[in-house]
N, C-alpha and C positions, 0 to 999 in steps of 0.2 A: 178347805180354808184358804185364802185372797191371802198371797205373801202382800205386806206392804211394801213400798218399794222408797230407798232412800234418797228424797229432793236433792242433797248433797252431791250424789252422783251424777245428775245432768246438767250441773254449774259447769259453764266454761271455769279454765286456768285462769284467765281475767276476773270472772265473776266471783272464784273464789277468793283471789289475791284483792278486789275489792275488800267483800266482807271480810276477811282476816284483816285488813290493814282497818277496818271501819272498829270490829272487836277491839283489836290493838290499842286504838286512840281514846274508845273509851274506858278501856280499862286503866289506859298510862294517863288518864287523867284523874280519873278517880284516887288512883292510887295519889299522883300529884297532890290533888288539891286537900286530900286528907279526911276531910266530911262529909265525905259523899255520903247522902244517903242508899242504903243497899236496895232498897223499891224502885228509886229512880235509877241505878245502874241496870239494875234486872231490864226493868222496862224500856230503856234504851239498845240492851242488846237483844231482846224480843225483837224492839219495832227495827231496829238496822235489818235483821233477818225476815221480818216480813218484806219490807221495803223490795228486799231480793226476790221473794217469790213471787210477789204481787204482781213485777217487775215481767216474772215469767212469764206470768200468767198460772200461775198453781192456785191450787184452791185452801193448800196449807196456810199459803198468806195471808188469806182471806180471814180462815182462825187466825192465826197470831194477831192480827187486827185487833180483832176482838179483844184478845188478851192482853194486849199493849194496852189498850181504853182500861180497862179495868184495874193495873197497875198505876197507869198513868192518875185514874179517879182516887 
């Protein structure tokens, strides 16, 4: 059995402190503005996090894409 191996791990210190700070703003906004809808939160910290792999070059990104549209829809 193929260990999966975790994307998370081969983010530079920068690319993580990106995404954390990207997470961060969307959720300290949400929280802010009060109405957020919980679909479009989701969907927002999906696509930040694909935007990262994509970025890589992973092919995780590639699904979360996917999954982002379908949220997004």
């Amino acid at each position: 059995m193929k260990k999966f191996l975790n994307p998370f791990a081969d983010l530079t210190p920068f690319e993580r402190g990106l995404w954390c700070t990207s997470v961060a703003v969307i959720i300290l906004s949400a929280v802010l503005m009060g109405g957020a809808d919980l679909f479009s939160v989701i969907a927002s910290l999906i696509g930040v996090t694909a935007l990262i792999f994509v970025a890589k070059g992973y092919v995780i990104g590639q699904i979360l894409t996917v999954v982002f549209a379908v949220f997004t829809g």
